[in-house]
C-alpha positions in Angstrom: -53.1 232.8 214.6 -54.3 229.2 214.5 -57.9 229.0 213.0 -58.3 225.0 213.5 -61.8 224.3 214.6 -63.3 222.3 217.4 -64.7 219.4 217.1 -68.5 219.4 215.6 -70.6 216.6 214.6 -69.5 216.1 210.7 -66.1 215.3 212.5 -67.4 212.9 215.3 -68.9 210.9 212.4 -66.3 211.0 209.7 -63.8 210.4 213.3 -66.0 206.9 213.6 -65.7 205.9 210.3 -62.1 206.4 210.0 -61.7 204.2 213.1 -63.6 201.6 211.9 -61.3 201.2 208.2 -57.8 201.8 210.5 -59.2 199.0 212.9 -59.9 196.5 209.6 -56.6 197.0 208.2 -54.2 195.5 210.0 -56.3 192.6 210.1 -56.7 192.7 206.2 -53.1 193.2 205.8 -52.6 190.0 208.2 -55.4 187.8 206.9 -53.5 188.5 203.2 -50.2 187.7 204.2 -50.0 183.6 203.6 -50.6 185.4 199.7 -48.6 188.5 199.6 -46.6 190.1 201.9 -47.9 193.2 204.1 -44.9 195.3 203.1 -45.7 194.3 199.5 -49.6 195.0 200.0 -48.3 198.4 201.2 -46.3 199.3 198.3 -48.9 198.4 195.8 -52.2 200.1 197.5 -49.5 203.2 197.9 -48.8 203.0 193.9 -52.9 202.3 193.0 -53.8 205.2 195.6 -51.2 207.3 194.1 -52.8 206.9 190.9 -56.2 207.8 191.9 -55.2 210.6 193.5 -53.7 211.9 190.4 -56.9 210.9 188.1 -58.8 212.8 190.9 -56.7 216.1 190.8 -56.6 216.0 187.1 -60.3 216.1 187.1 -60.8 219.0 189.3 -57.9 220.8 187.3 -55.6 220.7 190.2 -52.0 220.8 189.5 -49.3 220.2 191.8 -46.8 223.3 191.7 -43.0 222.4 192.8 -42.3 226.5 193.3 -44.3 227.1 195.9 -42.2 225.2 198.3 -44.0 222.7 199.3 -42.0 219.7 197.8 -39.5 219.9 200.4 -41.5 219.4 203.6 -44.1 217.2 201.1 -40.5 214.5 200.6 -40.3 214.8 204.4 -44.1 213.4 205.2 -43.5 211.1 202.4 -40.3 209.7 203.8 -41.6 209.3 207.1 -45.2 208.2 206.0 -43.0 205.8 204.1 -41.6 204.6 207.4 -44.8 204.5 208.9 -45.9 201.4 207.0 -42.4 199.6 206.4 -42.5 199.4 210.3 -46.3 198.0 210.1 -45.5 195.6 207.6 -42.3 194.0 209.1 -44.1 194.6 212.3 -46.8 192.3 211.6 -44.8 189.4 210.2 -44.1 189.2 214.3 -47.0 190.4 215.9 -50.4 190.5 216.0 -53.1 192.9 214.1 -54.3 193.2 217.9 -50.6 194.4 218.8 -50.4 196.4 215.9 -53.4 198.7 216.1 -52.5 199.4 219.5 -49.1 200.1 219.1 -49.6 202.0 215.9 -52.1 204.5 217.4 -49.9 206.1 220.0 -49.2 208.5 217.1 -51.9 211.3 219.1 -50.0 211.2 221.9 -46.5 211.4 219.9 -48.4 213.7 217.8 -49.4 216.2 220.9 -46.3 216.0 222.2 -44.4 217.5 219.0 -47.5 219.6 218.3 -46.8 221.2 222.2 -43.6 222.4 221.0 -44.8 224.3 218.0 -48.4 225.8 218.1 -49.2 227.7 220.5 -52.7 226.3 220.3 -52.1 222.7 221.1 -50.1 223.9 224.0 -50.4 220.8 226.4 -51.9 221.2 229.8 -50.9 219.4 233.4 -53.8 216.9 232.7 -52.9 216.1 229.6 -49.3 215.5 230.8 -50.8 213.0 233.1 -52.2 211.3 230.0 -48.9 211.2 228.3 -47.8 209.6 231.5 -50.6 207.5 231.4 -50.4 205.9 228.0 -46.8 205.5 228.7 -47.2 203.2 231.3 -49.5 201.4 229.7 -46.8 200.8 226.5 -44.3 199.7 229.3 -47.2 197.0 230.4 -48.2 195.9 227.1 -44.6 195.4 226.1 -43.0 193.8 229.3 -45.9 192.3 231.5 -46.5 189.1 229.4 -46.2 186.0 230.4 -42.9 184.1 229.3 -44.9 182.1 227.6 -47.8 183.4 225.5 -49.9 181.2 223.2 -48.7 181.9 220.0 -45.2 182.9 219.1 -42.1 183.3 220.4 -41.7 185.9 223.3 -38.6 187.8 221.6 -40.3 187.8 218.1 -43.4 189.5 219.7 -41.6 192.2 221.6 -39.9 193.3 218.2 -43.3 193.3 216.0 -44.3 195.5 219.1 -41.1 197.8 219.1 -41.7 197.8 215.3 -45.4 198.9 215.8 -44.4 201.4 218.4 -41.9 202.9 216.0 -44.7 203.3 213.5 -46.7 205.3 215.9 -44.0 207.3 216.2 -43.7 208.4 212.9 -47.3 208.9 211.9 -47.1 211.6 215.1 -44.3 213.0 213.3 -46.3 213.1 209.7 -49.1 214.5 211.9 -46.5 217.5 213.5 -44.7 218.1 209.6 -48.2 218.8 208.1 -49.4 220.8 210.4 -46.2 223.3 210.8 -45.4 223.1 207.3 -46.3 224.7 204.1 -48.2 221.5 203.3 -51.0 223.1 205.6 -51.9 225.4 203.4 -51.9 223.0 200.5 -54.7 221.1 199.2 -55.5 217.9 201.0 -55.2 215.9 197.6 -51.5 217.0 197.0 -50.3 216.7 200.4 -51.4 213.0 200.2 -50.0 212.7 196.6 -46.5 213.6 197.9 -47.2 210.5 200.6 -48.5 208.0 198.5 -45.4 208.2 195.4 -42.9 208.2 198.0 -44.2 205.3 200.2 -44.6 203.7 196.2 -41.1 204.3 195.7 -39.6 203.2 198.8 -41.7 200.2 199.9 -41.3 198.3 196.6 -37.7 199.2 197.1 -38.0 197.6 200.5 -40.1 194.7 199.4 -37.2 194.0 196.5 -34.2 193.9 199.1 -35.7 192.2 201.2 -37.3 189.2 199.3 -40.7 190.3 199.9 -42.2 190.4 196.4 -44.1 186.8 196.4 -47.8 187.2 195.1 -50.1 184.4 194.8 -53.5 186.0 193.3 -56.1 184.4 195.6 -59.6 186.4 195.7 -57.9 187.1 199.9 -55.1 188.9 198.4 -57.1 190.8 195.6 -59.5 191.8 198.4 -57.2 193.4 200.6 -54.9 195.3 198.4 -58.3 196.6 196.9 -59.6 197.8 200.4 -56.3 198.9 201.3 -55.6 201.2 197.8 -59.5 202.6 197.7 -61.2 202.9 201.2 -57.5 203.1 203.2 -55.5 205.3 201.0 -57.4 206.7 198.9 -60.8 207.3 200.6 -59.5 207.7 204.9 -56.9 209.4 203.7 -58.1 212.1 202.1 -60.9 212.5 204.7 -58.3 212.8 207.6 -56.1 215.4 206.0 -59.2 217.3 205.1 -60.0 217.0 209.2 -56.8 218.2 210.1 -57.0 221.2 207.4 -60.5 221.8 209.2 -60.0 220.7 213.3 -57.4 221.2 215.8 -55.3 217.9 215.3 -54.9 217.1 219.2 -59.0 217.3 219.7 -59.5 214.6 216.5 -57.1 212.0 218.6 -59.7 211.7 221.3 -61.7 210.0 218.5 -59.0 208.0 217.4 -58.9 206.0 220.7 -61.5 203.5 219.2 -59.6 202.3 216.5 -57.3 200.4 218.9 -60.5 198.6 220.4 -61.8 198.2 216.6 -58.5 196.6 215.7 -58.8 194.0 218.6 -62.3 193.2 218.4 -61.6 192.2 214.7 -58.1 190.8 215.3 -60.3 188.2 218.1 -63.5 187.8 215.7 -61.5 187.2 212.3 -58.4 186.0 212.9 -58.6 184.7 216.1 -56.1 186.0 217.9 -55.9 185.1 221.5 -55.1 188.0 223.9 -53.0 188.5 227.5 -54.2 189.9 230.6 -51.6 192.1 230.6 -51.8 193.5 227.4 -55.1 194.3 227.5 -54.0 196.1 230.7 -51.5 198.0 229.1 -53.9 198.9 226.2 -56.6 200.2 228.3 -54.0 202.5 230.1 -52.7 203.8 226.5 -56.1 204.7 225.3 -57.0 206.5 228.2 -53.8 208.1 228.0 -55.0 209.2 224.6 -58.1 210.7 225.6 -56.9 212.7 228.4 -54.5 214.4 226.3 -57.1 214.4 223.5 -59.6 215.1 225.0 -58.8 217.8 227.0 -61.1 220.5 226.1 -64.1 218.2 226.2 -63.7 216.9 230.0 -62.4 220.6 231.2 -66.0 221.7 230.0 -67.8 218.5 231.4 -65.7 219.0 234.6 -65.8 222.9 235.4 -68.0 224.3 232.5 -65.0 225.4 230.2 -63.6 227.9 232.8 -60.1 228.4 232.6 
């Protein structure tokens, strides 16, 4: 029996604050690059988090046991967490922060749709299929509705950093599904995160070594964002939304995670400058309201029809 609660107040705020750091750090991670590379920034705030995560399990006497299990499916979330970011980082040497955070936060919709298969409590309804159809549409707009011309960058290039974003949603829905349906559920929070963090360490400075990404120039930029990205990104959001998904049902969180998308934009246009298409912003509308319907689902059946079945 599935004993995830709804959604209550602590996680409508904690929700909002999450979206607010995920909006900010794609545009950090952007903003940093002309210094060090994203996938380098990645594999560096992985390693730092990593190591507070272990300073903060040591301290509460926590130890990570590798008999109960839980190594296996923790190597899968870490190999595909791992994957999450190597797609964001050669995503946005393409693209823009603005493409990225939409792009990346698909993962709710990916998420429900593995979720569907495998709890019986995130079973999807006929409206939330529509949203799934919904957002879908809306990827298929964002992606081929530009112009042939769009103000910055070449048309191909920006298609791929999109693909590459896209990709990256895909597998954060698929971190989302393994943690949920695995052992790792009944795990702590902190070790669940740890497996994350040493493997995305591992692999992304692997990554950043093959392919020539390892530059560094130590400007107080690059400093900045590989600090916010190791403490308040990895470290702090992290934690917090594996705690939630411990805590709520995972497909009722998503609804919340709609705003990062418009958090990501807003800051993409106010710090960076990033100029933005008509028919993106189409397409990214559709995709968050995709998001919400499937998310969202048990809030608008009781706005609609009182929660009746």
């Amino acid at each position: 029996m599935d004993t995830h609660k709804a959604i209550d107040g602590l996680a409508m705020g904690l929700m909002l604050l999450l979206c607010i750091i995920w909006g900010l750090q794609q545009v950090a991670l952007k903003a940093a690059a002309p210094d060090i590379a994203p996938l380098l920034q990645l594999a560096l705030r992985s390693g730092i988090s990593a190591a507070l995560v272990g300073l903060l399990m040591f301290l509460r006497g926590e130890r990570i046991s590798l008999g109960d299990g839980t190594w296996r499916p923790g190597l899968v979330v870490g190999v595909l967490f791992s994957l999450e970011f190597l797609f964001v980082g050669q995503g946005l040497r393409y693209t823009s922060a603005s493409h990225m955070a939409v792009f990346l936060y698909t993962a709710p919709a990916f998420a429900a749709l593995g979720l569907h298969w495998r709890l019986p409590a995130e079973r999807l309804q006929r409206f939330q299929w529509f949203g799934i159809l919904l957002a879908f549409m809306g990827i298929v707009i964002a992606f081929f509705g530009r112009s042939q011309q769009p103000a910055a960058g070449a048309p191909a290039a920006i298609l791929w950093g999109d693909f590459l974003g896209l990709m990256a949603g895909v597998s954060w829905g698929a971190t989302t599904v393994v943690l949920r349906c695995s052992s790792l559920a009944r795990t702590s929070a902190t070790q669940a995160l740890l497996y994350q963090l040493i493997t995305a360490f591992v692999l992304l400075l692997a990554a950043a070594v093959c392919l020539g990404e390892t530059a560094f120039t130590p400007t107080p930029l690059a400093w900045g964002s590989i600090l916010f990205q190791a403490v308040v990104v990895s470290f702090a959001s992290y934690l917090t939304w594996l705690w939630l998904l411990r805590k709520y049902l995972a497909s009722r969180l998503g609804v919340f995670s709609f705003m990062t998308p418009f958090f990501g934009i807003g800051f993409g246009v106010w710090l960076l400058h990033e100029p933005l298409e008509a028919s993106f912003v189409i397409g990214a509308v559709l995709v968050i309201a995709g998001i919400v319907l499937v998310s969202g689902y048990g809030w608008l059946k009781q706005i609609f029809d009182g929660g009746k079945d």
